[in-house]
DRENDO-1510 file (C-alpha; in Angstrom, 1 decimal, always signed):
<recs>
REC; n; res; u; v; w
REC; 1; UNK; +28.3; -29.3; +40.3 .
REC; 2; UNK; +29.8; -29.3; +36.9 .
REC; 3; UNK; +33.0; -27.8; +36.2 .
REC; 4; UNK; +33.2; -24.8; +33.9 .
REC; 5; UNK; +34.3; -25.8; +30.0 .
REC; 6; UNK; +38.1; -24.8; +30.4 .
REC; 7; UNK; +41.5; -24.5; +28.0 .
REC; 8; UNK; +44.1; -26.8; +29.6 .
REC; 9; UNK; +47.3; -24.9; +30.0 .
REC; 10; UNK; +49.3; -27.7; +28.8 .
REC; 11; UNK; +47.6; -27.6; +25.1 .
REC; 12; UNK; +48.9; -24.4; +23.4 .
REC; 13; UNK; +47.4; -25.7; +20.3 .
REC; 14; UNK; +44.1; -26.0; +21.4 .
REC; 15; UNK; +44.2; -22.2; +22.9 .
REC; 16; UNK; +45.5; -21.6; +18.8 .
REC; 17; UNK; +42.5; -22.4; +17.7 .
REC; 18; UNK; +40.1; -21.4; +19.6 .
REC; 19; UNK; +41.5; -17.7; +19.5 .
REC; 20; UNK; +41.3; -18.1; +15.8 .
REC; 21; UNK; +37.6; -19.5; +15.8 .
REC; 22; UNK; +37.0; -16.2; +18.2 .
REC; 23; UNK; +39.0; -13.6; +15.9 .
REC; 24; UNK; +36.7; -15.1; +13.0 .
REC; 25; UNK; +34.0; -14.9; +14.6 .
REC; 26; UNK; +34.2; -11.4; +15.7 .
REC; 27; UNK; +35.0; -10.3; +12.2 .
REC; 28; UNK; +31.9; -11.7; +11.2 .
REC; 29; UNK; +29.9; -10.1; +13.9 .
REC; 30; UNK; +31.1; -6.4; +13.4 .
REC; 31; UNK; +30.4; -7.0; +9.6 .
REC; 32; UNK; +26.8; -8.0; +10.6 .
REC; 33; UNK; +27.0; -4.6; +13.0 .
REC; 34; UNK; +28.7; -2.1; +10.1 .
REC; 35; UNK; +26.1; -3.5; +7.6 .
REC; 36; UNK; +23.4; -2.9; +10.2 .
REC; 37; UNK; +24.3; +0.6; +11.0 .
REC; 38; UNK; +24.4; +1.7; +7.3 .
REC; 39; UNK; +21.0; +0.1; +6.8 .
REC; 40; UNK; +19.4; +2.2; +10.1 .
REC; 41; UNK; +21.5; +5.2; +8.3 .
REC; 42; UNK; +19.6; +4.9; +4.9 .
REC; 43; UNK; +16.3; +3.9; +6.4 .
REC; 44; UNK; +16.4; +7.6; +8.7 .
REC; 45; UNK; +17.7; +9.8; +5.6 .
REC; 46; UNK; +16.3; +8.0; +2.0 .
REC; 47; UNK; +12.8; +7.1; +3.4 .
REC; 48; UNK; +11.3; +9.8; +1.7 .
REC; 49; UNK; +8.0; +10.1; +0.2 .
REC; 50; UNK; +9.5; +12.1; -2.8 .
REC; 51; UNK; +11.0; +8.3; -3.5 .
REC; 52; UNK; +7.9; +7.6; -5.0 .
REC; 53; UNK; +8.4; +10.0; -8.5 .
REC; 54; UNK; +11.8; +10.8; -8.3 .
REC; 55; UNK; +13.0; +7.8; -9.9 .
REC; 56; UNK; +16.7; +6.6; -8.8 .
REC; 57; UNK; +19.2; +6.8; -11.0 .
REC; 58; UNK; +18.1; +9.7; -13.0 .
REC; 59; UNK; +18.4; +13.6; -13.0 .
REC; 60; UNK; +15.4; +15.2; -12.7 .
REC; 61; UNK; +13.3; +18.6; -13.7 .
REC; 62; UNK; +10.6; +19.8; -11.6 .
REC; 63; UNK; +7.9; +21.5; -13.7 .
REC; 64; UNK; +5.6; +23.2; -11.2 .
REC; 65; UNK; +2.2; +24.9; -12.5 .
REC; 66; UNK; +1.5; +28.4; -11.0 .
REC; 67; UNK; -1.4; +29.3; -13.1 .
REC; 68; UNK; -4.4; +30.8; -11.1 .
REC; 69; UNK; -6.1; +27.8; -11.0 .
REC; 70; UNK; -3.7; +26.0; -8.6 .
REC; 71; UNK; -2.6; +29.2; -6.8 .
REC; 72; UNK; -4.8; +29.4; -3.7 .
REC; 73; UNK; -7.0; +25.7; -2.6 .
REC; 74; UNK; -4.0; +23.6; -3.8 .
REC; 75; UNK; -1.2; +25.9; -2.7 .
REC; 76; UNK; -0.8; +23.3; +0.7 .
REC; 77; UNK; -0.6; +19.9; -1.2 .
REC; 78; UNK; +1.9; +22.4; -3.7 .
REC; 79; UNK; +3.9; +23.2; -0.5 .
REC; 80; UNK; +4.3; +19.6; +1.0 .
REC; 81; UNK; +5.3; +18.3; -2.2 .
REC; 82; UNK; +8.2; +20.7; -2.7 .
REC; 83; UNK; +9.2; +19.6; +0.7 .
REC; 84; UNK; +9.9; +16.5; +0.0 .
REC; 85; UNK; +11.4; +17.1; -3.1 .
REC; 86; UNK; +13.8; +19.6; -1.2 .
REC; 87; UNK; +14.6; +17.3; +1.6 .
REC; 88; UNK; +15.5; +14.6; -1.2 .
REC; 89; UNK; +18.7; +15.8; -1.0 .
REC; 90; UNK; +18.4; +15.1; -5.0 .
REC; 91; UNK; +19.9; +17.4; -7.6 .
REC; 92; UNK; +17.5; +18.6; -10.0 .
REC; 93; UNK; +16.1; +21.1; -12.4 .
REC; 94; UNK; +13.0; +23.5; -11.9 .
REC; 95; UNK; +10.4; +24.6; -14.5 .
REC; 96; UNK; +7.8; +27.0; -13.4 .
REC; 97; UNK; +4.8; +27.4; -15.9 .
REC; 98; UNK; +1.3; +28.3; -16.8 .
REC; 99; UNK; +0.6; +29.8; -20.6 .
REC; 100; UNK; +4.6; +30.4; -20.7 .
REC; 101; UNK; +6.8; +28.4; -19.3 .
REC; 102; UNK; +10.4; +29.5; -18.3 .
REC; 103; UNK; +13.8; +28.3; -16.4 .
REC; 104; UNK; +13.8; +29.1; -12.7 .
REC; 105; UNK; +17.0; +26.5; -11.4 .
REC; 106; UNK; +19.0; +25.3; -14.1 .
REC; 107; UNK; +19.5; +21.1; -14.1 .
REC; 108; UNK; +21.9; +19.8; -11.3 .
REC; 109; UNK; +21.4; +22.3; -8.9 .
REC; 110; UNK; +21.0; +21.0; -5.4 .
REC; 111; UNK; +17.4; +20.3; -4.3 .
REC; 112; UNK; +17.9; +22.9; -1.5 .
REC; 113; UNK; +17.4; +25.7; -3.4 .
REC; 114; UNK; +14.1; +24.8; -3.5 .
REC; 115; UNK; +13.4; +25.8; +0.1 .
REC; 116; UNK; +12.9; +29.6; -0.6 .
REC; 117; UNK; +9.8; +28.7; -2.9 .
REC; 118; UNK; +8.1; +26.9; -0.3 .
REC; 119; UNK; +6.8; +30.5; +1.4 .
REC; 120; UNK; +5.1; +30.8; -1.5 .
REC; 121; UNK; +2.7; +28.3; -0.6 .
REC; 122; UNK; +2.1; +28.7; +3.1 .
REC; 123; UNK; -0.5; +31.7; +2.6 .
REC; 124; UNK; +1.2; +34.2; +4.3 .
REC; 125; UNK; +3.3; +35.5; +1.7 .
REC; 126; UNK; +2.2; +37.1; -2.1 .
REC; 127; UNK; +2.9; +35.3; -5.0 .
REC; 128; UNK; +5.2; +36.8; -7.2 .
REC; 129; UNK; +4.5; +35.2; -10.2 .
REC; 130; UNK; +0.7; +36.6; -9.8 .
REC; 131; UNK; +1.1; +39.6; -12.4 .
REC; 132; UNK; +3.2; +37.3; -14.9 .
REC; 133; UNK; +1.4; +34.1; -15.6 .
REC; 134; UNK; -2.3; +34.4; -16.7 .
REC; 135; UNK; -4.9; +31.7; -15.7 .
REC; 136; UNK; -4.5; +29.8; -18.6 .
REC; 137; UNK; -2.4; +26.4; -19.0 .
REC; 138; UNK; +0.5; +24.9; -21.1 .
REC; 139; UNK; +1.5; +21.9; -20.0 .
REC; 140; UNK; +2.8; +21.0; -23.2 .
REC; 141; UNK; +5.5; +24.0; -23.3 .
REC; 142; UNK; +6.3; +22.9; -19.9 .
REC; 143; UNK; +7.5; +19.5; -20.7 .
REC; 144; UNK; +9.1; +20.7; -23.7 .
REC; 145; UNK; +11.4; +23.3; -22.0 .
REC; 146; UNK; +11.7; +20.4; -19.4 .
REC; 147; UNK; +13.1; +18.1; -22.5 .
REC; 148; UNK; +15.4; +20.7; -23.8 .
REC; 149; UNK; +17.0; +21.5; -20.1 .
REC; 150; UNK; +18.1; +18.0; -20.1 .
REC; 151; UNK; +19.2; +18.0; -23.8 .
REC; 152; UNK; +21.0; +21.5; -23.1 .
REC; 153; UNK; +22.9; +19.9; -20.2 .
REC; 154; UNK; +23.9; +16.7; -21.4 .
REC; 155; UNK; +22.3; +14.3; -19.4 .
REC; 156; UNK; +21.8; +10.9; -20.7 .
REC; 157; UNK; +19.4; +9.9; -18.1 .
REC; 158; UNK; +16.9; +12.2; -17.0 .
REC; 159; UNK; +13.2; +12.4; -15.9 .
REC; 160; UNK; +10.6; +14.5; -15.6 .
REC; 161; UNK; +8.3; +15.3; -12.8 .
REC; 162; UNK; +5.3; +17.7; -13.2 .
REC; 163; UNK; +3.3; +19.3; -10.8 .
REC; 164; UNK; +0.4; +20.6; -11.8 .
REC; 165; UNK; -4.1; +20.4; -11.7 .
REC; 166; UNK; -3.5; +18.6; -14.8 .
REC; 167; UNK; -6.2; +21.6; -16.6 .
REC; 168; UNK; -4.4; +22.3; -19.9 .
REC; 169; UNK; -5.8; +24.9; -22.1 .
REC; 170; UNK; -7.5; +23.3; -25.2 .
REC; 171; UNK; -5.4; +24.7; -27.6 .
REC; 172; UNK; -1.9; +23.1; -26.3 .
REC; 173; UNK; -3.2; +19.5; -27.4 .
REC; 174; UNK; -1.5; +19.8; -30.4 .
REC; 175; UNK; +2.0; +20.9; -29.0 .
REC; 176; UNK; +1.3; +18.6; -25.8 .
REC; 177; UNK; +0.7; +15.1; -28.4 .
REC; 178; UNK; +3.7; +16.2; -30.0 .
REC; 179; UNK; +6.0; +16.6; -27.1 .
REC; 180; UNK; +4.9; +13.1; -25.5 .
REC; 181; UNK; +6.0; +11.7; -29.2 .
REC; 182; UNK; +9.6; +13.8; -28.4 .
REC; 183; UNK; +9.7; +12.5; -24.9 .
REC; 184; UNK; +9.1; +9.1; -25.6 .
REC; 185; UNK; +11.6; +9.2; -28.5 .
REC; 186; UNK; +14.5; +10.4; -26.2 .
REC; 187; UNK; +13.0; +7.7; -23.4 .
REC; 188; UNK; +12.7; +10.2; -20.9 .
REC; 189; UNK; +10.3; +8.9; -18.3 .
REC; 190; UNK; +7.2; +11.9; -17.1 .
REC; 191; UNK; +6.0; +11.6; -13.3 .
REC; 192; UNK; +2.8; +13.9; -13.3 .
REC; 193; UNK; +1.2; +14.8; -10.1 .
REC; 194; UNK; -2.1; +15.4; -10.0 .
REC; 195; UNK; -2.9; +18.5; -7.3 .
REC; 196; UNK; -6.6; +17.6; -7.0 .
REC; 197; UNK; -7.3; +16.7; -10.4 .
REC; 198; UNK; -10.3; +16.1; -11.8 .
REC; 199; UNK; -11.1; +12.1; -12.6 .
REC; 200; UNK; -11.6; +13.3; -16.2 .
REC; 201; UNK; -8.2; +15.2; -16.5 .
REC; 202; UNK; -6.3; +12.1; -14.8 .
REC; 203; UNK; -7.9; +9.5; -17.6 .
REC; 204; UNK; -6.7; +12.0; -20.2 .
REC; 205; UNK; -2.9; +12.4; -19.5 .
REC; 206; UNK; -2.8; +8.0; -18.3 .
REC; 207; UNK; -4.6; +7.6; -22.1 .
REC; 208; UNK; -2.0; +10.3; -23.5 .
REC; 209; UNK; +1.1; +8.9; -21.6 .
REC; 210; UNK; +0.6; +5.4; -22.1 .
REC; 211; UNK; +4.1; +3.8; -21.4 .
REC; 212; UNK; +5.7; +7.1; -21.5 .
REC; 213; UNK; +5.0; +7.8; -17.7 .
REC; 214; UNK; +2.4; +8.0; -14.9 .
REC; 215; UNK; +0.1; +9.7; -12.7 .
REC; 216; UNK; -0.6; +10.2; -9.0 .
REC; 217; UNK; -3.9; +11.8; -8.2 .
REC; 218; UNK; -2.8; +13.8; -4.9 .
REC; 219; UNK; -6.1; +15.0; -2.9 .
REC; 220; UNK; -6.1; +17.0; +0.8 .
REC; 221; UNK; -5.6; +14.5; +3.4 .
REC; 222; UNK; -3.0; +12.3; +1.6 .
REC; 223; UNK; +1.0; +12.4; +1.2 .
REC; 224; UNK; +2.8; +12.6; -2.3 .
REC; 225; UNK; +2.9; +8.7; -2.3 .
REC; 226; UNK; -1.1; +8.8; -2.4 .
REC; 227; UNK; -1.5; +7.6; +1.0 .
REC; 228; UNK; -3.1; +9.1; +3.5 .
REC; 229; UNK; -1.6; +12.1; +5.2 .
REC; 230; UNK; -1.8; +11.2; +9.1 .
REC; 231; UNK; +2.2; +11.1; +9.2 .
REC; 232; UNK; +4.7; +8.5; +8.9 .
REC; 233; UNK; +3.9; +5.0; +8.9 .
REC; 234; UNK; +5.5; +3.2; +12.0 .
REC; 235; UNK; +9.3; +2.0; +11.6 .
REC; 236; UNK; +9.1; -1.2; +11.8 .
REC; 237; UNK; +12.0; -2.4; +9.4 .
REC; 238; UNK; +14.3; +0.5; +11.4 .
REC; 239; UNK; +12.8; -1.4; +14.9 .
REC; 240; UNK; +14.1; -4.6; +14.1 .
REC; 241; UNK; +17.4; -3.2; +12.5 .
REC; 242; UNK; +18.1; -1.9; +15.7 .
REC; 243; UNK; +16.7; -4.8; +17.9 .
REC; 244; UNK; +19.3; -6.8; +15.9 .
REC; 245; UNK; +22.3; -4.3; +17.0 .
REC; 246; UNK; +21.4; -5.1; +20.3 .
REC; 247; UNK; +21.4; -8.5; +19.8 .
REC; 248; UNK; +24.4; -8.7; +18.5 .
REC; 249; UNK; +26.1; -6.8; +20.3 .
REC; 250; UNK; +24.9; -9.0; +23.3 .
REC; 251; UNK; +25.7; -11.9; +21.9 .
REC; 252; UNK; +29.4; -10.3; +21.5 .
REC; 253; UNK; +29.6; -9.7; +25.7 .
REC; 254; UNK; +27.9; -13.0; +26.1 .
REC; 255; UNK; +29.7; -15.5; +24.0 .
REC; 256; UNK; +32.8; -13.6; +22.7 .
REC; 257; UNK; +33.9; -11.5; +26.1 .
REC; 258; UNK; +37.4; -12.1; +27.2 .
REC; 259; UNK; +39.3; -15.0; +29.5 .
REC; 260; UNK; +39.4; -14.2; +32.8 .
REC; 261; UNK; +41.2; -16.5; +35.2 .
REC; 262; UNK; +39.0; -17.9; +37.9 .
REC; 263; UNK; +39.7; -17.1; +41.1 .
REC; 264; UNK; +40.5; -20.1; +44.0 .
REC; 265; UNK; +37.6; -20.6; +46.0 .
REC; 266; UNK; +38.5; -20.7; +49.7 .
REC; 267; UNK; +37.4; -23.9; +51.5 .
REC; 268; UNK; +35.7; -23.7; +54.8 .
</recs>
């Protein structure tokens, strides 16, 4: 029977340097741990769908369509969207339009307060904004009040996310060509989501963006990235994050733990 790999007593240097081999060692490993910990942290609270047009590192303005049109058969795709948005965490701006277009949450204010709009678009609750906009759309006057809240506020980078059927009213083509000139000017980047747009309406606003932004077609049955809505995908990346804690953390008992002096085994 082999003996068990000892430190001889007698060689204080050797001890030295094995303790310093474990200290580094050790070090390293609860690196690997911390750095695995904040990774599980931001893959549980940033893996949002909203990730998908809220782009990072810019502040942006909501501009949500309540004409009649999108009022009732889109209200739940509306509804699901805001909720992401809200859960962002994100500080933002809110436009709410149809034929007029006006300031509802001023830019920087915490995505939170969009929670109390989400009612709105569960069915079971009137909305208010019924008797004020009429059925027509201006999508054009939305973006360029969007525009002007970032101006207003300073903000160097900010973005634009619209919300909306994607039906404009004929006669904003002229004020909608020459806002997408502004906005393209002033390099502010326009995320339109498409609630159930028609295929004819998406190929206008991709021909009439061109680099200036993009659009998502959402339809019932998918999420806000465009896939479909039967919940969030598996995990997997947070699995093995977590598998590798463990492992480490195994490894640390196994191969790191602490001398212990044997004991004398008692002869027969």
């Amino acid at each position: 029977m082999s003996a068990r790999q000892s430190i001889p007593l007698s060689s204080p240097a050797e001890l030295r340097r094995n303790a310093y081999w474990t200290l580094g060692a050790r070090l390293a490993l609860a690196a690997c741990l911390v750095g695995g910990l904040i990774l599980a942290f931001q893959l549980t609270h940033h893996s949002r769908r909203s990730d998908a047009f809220l782009d990072a590192g810019r502040s942006p303005v909501i501009a949500l369509d309540l004409s009649w049109s999108v009022s009732y058969a889109d209200s739940k795709l509306i509804e699901q969207t805001l909720r992401d948005v809200v859960d962002s965490g994100r500080r933002i701006g809110l436009v709410l339009f149809s034929d007029t277009a006006y300031t509802a949450l001023p830019v920087g204010t915490n995505a939170d307060a969009l929670r109390p709009f989400l009612r709105f678009f569960q069915g079971n609750v009137a909305n208010p904004w019924r008797a004020t906009f009429s059925a027509g759309t201006r999508i054009g006057a939305a973006l360029d009040l969007a525009r002007q809240m970032l101006r207003g506020s300073g903000v160097k980078k900010g973005s634009v996310v619209l919300i909306s059927d994607l039906d404009d009213s004929p006669s904003d083509e002229t004020a909608l060509a020459r806002t997408l000139v502004a906005y393209q000017r002033d390099d502010i980047p326009i995320r339109m989501i498409g609630v159930n747009p028609t295929s004819q309406d998406v190929a206008f606003f991709r021909d009439a963006l061109q680099s200036a932004g993009t659009v998502t077609a959402l339809r019932a049955g998918t999420g806000a990235g465009g896939a479909p809505g039967t919940g969030r995908a598996f995990p997997v990346v947070l699995v093995v994050v977590v598998a590798l804690i463990v492992l480490l953390l195994a490894l640390n008992e196994q191969v790191l733990g602490a001398l212990t002096w044997g004991r004398k085994r008692s002869t027969a």
